[in-house]
Backbone bond lengths (Angstrom), bond angles and torsions (degrees), N, CA, C in turn:
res aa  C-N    CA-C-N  psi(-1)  N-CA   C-N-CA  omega(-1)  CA-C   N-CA-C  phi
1 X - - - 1.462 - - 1.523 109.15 -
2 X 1.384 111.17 127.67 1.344 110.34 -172.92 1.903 120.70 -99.97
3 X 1.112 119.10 137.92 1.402 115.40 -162.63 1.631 108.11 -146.80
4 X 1.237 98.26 158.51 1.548 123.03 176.14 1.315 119.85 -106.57
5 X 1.690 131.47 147.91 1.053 120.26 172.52 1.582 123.32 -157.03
6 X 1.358 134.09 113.41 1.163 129.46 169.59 1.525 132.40 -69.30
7 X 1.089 150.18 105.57 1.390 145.17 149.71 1.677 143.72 -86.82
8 X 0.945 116.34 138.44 1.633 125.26 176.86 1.426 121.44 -113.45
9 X 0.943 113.99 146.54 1.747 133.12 175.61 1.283 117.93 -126.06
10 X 1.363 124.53 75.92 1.815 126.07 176.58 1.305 109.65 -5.53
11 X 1.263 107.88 -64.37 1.894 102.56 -158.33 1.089 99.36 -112.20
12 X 1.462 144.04 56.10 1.038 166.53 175.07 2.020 107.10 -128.31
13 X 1.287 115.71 -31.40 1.338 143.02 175.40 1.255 103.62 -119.71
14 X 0.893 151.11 25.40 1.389 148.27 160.36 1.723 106.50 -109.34
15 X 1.918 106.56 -40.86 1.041 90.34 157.21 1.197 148.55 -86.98
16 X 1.551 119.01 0.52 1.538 136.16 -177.79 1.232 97.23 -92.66
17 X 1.479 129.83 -1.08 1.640 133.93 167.07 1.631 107.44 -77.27
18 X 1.754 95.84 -53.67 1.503 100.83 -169.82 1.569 91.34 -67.02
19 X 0.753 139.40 -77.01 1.720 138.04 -171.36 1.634 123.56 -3.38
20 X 1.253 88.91 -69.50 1.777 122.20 168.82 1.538 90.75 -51.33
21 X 0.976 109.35 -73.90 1.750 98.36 -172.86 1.371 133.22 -39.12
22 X 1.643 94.02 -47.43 1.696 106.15 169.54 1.428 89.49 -68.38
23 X 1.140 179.15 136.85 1.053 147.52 75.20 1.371 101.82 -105.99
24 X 0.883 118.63 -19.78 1.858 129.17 -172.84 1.629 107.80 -116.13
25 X 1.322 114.15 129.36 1.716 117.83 166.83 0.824 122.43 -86.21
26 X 1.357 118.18 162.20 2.055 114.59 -161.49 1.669 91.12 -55.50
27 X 1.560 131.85 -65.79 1.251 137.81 -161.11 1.854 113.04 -32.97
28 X 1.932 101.34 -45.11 1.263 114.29 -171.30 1.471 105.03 -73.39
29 X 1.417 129.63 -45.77 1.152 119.70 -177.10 1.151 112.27 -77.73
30 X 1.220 135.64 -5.10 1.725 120.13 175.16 1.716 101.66 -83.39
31 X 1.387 108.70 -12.67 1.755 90.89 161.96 1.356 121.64 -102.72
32 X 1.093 112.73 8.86 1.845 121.49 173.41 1.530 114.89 -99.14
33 X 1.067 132.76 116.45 1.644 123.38 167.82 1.142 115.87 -93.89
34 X 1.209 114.91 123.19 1.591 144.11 -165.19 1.802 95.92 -57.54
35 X 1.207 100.40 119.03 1.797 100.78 -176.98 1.902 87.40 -81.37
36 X 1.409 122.14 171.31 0.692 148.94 -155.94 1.829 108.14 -96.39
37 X 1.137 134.02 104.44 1.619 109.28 174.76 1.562 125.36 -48.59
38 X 0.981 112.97 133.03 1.452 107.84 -175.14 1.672 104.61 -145.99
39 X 1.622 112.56 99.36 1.951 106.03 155.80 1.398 119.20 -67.73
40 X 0.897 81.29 151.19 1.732 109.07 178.10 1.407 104.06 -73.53
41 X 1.256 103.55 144.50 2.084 110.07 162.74 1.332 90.60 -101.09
42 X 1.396 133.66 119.95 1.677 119.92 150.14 1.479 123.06 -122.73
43 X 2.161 89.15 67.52 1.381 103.01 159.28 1.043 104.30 99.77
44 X 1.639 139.96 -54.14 1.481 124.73 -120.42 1.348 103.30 -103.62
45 X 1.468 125.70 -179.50 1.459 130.84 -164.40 1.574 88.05 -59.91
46 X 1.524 100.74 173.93 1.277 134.35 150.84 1.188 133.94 -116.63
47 X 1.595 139.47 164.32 1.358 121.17 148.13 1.293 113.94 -94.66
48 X 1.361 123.78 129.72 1.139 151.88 -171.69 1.379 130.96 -120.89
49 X 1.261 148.98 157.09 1.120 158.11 139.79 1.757 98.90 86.70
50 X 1.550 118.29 -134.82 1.679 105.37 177.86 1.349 109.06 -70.29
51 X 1.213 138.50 116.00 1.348 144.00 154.83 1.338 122.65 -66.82
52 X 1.032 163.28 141.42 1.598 149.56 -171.45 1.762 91.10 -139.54
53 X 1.158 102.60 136.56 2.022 126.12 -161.11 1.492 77.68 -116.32
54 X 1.611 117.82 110.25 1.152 108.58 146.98 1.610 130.05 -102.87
55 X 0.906 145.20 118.73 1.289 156.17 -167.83 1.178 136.15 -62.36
56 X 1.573 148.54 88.24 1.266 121.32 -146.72 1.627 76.50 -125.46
57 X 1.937 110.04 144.97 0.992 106.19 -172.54 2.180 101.46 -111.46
58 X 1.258 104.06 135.80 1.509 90.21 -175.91 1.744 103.98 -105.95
59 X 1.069 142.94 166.41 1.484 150.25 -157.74 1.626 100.43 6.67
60 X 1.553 118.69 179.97 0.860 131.77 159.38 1.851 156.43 -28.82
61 X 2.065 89.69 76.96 1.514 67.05 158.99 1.378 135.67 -137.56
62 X 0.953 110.87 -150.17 1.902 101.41 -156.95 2.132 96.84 -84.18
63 X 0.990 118.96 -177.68 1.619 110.47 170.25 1.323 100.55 -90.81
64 X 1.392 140.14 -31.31 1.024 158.93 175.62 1.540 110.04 -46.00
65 X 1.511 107.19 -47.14 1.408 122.93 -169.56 1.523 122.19 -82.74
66 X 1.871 98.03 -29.62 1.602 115.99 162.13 1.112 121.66 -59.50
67 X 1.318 100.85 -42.83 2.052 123.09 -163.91 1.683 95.63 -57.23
68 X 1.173 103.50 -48.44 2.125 106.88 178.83 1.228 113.73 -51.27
69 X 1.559 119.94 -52.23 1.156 133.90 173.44 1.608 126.07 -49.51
70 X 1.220 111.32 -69.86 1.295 116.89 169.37 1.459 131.28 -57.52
71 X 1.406 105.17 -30.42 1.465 128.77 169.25 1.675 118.89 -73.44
72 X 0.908 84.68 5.96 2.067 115.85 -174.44 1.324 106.07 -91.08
73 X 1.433 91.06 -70.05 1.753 119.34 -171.61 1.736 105.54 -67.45
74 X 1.328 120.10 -37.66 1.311 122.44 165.73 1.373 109.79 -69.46
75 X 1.206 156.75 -49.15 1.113 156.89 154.66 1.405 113.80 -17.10
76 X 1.222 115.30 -63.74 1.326 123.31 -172.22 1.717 102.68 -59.46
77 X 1.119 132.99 -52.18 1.495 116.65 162.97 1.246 134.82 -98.25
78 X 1.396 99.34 60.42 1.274 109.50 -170.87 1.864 86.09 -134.29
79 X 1.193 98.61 104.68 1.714 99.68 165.10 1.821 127.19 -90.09
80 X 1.449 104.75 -0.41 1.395 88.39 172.42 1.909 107.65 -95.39
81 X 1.583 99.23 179.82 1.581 96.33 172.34 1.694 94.53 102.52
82 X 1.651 85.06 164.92 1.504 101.23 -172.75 1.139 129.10 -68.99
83 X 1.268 126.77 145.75 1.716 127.45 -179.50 0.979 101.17 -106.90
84 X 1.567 100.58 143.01 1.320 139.61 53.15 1.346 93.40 -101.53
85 X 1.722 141.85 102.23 1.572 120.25 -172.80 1.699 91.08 -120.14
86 X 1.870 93.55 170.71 1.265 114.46 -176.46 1.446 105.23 -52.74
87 X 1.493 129.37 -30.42 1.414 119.73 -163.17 1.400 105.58 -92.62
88 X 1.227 132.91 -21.18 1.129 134.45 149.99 1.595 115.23 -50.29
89 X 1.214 125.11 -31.85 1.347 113.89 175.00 2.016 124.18 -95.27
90 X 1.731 80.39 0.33 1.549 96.56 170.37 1.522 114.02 -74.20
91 X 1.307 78.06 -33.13 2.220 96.49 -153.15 1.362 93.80 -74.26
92 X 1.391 137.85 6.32 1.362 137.22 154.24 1.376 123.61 -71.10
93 X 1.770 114.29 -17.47 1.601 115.27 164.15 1.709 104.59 -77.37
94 X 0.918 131.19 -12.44 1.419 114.82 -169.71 1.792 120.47 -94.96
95 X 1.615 84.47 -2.53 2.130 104.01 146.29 1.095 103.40 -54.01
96 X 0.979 127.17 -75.64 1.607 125.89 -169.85 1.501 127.64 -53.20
97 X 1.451 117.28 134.34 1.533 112.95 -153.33 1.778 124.71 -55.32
98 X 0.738 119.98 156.67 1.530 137.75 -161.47 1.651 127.29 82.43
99 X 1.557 103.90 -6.51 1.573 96.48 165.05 1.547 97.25 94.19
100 X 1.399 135.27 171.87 1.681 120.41 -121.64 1.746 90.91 -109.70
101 X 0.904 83.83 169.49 2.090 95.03 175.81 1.436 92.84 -120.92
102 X 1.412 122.38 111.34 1.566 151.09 123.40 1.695 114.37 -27.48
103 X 1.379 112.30 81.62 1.470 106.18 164.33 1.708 133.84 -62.04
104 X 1.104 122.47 114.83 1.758 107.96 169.23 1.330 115.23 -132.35
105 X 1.157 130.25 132.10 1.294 152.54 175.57 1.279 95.31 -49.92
106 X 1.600 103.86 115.21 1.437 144.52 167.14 1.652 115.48 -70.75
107 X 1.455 101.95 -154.51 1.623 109.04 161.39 1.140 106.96 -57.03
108 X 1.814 100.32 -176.94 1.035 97.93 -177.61 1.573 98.92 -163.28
109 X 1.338 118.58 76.45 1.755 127.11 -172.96 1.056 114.05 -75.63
110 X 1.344 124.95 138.52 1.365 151.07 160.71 1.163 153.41 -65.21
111 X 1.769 131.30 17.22 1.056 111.20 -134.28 1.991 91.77 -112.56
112 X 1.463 77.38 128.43 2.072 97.77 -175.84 1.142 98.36 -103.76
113 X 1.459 131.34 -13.74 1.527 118.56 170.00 1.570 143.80 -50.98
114 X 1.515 91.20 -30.73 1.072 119.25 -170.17 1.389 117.48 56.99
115 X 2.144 109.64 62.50 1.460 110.40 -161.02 0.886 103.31 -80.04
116 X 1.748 158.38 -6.61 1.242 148.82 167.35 1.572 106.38 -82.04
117 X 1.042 123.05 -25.19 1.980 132.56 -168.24 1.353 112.84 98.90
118 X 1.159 127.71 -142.95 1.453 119.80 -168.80 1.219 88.37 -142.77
119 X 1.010 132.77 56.42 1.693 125.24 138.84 1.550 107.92 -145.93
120 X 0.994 116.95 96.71 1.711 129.17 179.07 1.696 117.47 -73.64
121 X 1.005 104.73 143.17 1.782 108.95 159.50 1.192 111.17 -130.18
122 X 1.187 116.37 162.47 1.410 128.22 -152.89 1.549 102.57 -67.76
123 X 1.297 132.47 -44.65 1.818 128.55 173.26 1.757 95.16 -43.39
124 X 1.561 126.30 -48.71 1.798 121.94 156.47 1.249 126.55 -19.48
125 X 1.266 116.53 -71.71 1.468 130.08 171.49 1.246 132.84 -43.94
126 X 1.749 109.21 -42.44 1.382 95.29 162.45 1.377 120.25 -111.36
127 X 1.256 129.59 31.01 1.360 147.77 151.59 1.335 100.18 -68.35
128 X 1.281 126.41 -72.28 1.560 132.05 170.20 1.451 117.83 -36.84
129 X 1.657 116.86 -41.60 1.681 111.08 -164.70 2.098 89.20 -76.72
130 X 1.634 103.36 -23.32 1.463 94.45 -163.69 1.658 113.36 -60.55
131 X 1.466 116.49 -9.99 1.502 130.78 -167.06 1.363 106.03 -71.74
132 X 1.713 110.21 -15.16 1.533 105.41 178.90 1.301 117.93 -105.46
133 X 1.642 111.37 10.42 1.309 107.94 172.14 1.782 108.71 110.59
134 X 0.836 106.72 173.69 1.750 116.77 -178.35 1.293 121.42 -139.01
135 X 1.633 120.37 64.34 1.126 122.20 176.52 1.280 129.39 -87.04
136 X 1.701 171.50 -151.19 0.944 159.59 179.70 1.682 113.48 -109.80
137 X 1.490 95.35 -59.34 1.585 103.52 170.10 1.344 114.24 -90.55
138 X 0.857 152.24 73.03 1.575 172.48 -32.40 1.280 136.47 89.10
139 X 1.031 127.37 151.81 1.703 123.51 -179.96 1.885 100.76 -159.30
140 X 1.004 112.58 79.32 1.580 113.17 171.72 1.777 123.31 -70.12
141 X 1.381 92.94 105.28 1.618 112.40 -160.70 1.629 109.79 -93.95
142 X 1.424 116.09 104.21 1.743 120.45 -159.01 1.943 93.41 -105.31
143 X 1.397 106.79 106.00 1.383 116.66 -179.59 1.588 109.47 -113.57
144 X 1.660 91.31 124.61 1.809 93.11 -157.45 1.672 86.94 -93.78
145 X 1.229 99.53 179.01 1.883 120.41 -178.43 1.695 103.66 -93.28
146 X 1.309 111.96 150.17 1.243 129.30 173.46 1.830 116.46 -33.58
147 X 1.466 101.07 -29.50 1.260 96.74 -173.72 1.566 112.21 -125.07
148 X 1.373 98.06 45.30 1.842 117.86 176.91 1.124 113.00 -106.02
149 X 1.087 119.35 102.49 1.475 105.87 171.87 1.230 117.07 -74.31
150 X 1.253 134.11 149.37 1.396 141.82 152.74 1.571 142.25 -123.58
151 X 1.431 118.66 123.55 1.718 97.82 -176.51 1.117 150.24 -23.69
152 X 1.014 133.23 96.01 1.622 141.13 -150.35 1.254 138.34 75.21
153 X 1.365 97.87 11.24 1.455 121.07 -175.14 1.788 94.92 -72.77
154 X 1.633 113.42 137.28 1.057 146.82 159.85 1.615 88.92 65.53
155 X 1.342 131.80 20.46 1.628 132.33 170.29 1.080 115.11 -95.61
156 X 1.743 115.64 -62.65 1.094 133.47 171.79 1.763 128.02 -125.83
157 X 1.302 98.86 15.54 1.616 115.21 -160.28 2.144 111.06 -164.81
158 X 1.142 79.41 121.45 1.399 84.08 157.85 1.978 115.42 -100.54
159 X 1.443 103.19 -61.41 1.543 115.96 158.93 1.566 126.27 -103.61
160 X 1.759 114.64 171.07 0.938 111.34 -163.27 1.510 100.44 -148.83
161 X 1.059 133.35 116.97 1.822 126.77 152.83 1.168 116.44 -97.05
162 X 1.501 110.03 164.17 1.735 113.18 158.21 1.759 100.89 166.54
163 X 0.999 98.12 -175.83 1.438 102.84 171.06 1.157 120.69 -137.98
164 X 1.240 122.04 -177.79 1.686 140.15 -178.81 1.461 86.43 -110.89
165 X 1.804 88.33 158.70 1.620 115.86 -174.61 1.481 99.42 -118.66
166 X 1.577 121.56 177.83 0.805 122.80 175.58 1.371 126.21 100.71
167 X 1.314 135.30 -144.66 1.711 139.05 -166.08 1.370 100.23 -80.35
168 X 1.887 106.09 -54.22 1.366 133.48 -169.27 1.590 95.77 -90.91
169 X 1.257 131.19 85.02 1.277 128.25 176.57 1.655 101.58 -99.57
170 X 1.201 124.16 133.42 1.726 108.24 174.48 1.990 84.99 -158.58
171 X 1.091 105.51 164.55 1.524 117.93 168.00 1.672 117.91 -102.97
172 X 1.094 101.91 150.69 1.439 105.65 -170.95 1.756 125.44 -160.09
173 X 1.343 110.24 161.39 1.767 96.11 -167.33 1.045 104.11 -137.51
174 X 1.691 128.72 -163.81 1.248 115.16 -178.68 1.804 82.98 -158.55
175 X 1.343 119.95 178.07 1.242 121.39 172.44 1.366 112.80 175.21
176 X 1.284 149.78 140.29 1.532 152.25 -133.46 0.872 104.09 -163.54
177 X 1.460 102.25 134.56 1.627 119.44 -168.60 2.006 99.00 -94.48
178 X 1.279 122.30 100.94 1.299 140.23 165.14 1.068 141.23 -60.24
179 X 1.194 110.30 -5.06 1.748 146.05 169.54 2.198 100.86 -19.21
180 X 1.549 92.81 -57.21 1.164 98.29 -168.32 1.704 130.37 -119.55
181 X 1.376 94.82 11.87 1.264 122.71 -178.29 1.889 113.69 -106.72
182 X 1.211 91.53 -75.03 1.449 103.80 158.39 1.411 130.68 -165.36
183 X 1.285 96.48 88.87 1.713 106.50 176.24 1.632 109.91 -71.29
184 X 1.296 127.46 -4.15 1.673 120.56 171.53 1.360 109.12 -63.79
185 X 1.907 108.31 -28.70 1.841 105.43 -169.26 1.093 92.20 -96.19
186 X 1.745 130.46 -59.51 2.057 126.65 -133.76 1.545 82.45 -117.79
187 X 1.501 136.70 16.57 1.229 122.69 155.70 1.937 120.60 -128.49
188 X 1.331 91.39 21.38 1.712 89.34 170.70 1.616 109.69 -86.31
189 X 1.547 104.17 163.40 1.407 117.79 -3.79 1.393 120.79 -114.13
190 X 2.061 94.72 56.11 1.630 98.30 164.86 1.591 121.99 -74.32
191 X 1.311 98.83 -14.57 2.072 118.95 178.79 1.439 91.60 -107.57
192 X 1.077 94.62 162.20 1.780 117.67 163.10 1.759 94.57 -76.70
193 X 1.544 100.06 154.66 1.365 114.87 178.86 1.662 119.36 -74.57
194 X 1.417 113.24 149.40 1.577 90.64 175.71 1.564 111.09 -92.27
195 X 1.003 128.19 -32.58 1.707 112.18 147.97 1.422 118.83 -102.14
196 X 1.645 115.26 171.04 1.456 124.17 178.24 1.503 112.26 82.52
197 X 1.283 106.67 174.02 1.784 113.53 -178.24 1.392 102.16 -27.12
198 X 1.695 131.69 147.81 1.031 159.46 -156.83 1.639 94.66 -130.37
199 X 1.040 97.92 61.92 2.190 96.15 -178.70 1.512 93.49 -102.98
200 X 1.398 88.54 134.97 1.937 88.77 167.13 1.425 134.75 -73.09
201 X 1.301 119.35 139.56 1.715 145.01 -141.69 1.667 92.47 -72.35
202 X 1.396 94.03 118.90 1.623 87.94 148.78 1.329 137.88 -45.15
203 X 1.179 112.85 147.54 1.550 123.25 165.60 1.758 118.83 -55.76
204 X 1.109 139.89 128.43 1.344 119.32 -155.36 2.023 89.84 -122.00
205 X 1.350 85.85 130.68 1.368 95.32 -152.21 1.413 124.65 -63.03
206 X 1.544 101.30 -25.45 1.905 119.82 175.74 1.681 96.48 -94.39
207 X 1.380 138.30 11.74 1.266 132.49 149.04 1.565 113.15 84.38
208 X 1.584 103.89 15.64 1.428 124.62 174.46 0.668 138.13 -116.07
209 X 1.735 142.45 58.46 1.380 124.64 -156.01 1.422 129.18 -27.11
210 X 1.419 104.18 -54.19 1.466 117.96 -163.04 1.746 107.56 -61.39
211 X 1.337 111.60 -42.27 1.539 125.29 -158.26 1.703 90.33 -87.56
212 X 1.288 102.63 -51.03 1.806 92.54 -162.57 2.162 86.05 -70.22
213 X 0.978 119.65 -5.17 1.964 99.56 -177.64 1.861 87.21 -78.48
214 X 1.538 111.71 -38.49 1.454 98.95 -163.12 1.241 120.71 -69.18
215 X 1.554 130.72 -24.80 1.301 152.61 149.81 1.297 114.95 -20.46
216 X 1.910 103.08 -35.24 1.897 103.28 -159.97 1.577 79.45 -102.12
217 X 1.182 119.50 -49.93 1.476 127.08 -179.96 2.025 112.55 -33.37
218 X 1.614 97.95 -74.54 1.223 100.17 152.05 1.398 148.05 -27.76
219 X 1.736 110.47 -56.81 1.211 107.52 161.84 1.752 131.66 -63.85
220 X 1.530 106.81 -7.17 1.516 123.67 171.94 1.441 96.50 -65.34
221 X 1.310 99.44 -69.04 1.716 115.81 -154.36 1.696 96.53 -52.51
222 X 1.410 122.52 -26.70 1.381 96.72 -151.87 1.461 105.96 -118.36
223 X 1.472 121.24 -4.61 1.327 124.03 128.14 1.013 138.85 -50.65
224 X 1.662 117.45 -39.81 1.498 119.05 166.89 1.518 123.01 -55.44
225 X 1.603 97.11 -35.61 1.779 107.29 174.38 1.459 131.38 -64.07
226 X 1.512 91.56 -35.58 1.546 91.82 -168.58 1.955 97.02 -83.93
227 X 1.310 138.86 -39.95 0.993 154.36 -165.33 1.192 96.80 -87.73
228 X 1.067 154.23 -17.29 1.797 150.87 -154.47 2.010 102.72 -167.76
229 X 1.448 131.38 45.31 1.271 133.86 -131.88 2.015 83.55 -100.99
230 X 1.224 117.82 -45.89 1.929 103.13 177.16 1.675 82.73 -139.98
231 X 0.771 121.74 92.05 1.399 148.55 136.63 1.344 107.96 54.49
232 X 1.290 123.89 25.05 1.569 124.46 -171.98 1.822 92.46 -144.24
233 X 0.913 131.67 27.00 1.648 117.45 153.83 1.472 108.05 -104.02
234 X 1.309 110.28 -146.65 1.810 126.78 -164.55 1.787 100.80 -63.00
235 X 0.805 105.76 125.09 1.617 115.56 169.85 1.638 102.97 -178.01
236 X 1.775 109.25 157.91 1.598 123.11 -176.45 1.548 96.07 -116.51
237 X 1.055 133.40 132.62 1.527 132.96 118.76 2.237 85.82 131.32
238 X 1.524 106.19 -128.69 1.808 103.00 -167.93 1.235 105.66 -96.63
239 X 1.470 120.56 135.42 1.526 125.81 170.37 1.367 125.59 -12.79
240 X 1.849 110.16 -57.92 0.725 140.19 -153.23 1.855 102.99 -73.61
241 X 1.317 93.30 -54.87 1.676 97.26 167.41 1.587 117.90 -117.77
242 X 1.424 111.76 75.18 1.357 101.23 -171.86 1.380 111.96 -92.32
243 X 1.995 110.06 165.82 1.388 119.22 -168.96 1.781 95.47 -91.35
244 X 1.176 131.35 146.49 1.410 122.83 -162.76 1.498 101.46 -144.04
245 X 1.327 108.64 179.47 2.015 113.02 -165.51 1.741 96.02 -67.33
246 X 1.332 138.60 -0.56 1.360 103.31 161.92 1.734 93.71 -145.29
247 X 1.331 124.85 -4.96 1.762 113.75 -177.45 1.918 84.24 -85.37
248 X 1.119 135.01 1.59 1.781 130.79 173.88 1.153 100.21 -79.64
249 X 1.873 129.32 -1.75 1.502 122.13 -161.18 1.503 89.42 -149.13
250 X 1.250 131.77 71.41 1.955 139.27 -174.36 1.697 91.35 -89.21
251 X 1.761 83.87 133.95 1.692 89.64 -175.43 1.361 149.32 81.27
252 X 1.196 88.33 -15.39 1.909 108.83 -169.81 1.614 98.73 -95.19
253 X 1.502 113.26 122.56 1.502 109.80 163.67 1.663 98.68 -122.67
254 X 1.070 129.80 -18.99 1.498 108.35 -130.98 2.078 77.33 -162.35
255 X 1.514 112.23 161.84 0.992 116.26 -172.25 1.410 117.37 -80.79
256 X 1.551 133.80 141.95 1.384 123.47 178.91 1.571 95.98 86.90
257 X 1.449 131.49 25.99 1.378 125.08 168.85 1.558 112.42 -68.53
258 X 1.786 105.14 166.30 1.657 98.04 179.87 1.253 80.31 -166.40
259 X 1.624 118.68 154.31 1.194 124.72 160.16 1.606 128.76 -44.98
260 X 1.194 108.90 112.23 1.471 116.37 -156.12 1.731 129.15 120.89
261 X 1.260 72.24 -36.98 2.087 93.70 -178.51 1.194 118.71 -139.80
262 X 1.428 98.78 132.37 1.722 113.00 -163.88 1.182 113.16 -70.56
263 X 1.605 126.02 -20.20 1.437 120.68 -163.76 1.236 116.62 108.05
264 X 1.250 129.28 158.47 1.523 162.28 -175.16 1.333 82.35 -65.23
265 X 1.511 117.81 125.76 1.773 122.98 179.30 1.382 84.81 -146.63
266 X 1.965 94.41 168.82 1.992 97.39 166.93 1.650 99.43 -95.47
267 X 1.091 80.81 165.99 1.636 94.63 175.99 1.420 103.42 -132.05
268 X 1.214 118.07 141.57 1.976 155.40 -171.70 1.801 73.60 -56.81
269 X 1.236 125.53 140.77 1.609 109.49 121.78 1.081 143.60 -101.33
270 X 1.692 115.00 23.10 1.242 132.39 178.08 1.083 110.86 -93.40
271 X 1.375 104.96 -40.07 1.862 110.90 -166.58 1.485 116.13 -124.36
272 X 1.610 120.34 -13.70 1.398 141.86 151.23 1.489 85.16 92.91
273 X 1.437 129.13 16.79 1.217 123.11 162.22 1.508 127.90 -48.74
274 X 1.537 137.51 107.89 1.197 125.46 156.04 1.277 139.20 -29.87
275 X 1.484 147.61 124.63 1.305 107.56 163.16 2.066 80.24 -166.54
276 X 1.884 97.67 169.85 1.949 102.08 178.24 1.158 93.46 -112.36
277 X 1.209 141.02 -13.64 1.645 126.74 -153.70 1.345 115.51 -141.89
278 X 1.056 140.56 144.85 1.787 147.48 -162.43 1.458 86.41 -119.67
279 X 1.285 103.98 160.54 1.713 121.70 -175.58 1.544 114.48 -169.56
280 X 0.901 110.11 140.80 1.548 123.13 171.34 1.758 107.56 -6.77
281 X 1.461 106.10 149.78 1.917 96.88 172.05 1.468 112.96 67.57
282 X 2.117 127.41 33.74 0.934 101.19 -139.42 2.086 156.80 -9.19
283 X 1.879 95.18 56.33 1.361 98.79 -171.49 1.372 113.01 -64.34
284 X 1.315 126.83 161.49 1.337 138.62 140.59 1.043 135.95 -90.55
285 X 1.312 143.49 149.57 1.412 130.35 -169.83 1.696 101.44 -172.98
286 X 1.361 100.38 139.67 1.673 106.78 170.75 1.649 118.25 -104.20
287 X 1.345 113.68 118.02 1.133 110.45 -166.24 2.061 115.87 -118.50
288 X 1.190 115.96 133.00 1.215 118.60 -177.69 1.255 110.09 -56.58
289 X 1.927 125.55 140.22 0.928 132.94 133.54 1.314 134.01 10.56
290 X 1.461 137.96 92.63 1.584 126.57 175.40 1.569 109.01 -103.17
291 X 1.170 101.27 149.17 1.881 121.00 -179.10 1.434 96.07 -67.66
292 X 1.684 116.85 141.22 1.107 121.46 177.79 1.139 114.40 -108.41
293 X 1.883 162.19 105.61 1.010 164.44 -122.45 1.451 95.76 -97.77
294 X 1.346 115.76 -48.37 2.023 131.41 176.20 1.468 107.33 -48.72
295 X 1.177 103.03 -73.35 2.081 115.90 179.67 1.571 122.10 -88.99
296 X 1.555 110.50 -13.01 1.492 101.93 155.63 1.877 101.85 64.82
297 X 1.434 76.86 30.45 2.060 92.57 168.82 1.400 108.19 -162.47
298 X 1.209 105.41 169.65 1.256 116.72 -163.43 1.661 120.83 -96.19
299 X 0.855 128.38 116.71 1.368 127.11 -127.48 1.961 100.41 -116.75
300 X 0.975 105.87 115.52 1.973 99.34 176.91 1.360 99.80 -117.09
301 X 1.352 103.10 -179.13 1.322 123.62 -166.96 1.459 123.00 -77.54
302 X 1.515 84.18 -38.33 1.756 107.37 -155.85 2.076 78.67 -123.93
């Protein structure tokens, strides 16, 4: 089965941000005007309208640890409730042409066996997303356990989308809980970073490092899908590594962000938890920056 796949690494793009930045001195950039980011549409489907997130769970996790997750994914289509909320930061895909994608919680697979073992490669991944079926408007989301390894995980990738070709065409993602591998990269900035400024880690608002990094991780992957779903919607620069509706915005949660620092966020005063967005179950959750197709910037909550 033949397939495609995009990936991102936060601070992997955070530093090709800081770079670019140094590259110009205050003197040089006050005679350059900053062109505007802008992806491309080239043409291709979207996901649109009800989307259904099916879930495949790989090793061990707690119910506790699901409940964040799913309560995530419900959030996001859930438009009533207080703002600044997750669905408010959804309702920024439905800029993009064909009008909005409606998330709802799909299946929901199990596997604690760990029937492949704990070191995956990517032909793994979508063997695993295939357990939830192959529907069209769909996105089968394969979330491994703390102690899974996976190819390129915490090297060059925290998450991953893409799809399969063919009869059985469906889209699909992957995303890893880093808790214990490396929460400096796919869990900032609830950890300190493993390179760059040494600023201290947010408070992570569902009280999990690992789960609330996959949340931000997640919300990458599944914007990138529905907006960029087999490799011909909104994206800037090579197929292969494209800039997408929220890896076009690395680092940014909160207003006044900079490489290094997430931005102006609220904070709990009960629990000094960070977080931009309210969600179903009064949840909390901190969610990355998405590209705005209207203003051609990157748009947060807070």
């Amino acid at each position: 089965m033949a397939f495609a796949t995009r990936s991102w690494t936060p601070v992997v793009l955070l530093l090709l941000v800081s770079a670019a930045a140094a590259a110009f001195s205050p003197s040089s950039a006050a005679l350059v005007k900053q062109q505007p980011l802008v992806l491309k549409y080239h043409n291709g489907a979207l996901l649109k309208g009800d989307v259904a997130v099916n879930l495949v769970w790989y090793g061990r996790f707690s119910p506790a640890q699901r409940s964040i997750v799913v309560d995530f994914i419900r959030s996001l289509g859930s438009g009533n409730g207080p703002r600044p909320s997750a669905a408010s930061w959804w309702g920024t895909t439905e800029k993009y042409k064909g009008g909005s994608s409606t998330l709802v919680v799909g299946k929901q697979v199990l596997d604690e066996s760990y029937s492949l073992g704990k070191s995956l490669k990517n032909a793994h991944i979508v063997a695993l997303a295939s357990k939830a079926g192959a529907r069209p408007n769909a996105v089968n989301i394969v979330l491994t356990a703390k102690d899974v390894a996976v190819e390129g995980f915490c090297m060059s990738r925290c998450g991953t989308h893409g799809s399969t070709r063919g009869k059985a065409r469906f889209a699909y993602a992957w995303v890893g809980n880093s808790e214990t591998q490396c929460p400096g990269q796919c869990a900032w900035p609830f950890h300190q970073p493993i390179y760059g400024p040494q600023t201290p880690p947010l408070v992570a608002p569902n009280g999990d490092v690992g789960v609330d990094g996959m949340v931000i991780n997640l919300a990458t992957v599944l914007a990138g899908t529905v907006t960029n779903p087999f490799n011909n919607g909104y994206f800037q620069g090579p197929e292969s590594a494209p800039l997408e509706a929220v890896t076009a915005c690395p680092g940014v949660f909160g207003s006044g962000a900079y490489p290094g620092y997430a931005g102006q966020v609220l904070v709990d005063k009960t629990t000094g938890a960070s977080y931009n967005a309210r969600g179903v179950n009064g949840r909390k959750f901190l969610l990355p920056a998405m590209w705005d197709p209207q203003t051609y910037a990157c748009s947060t909550l807070v």
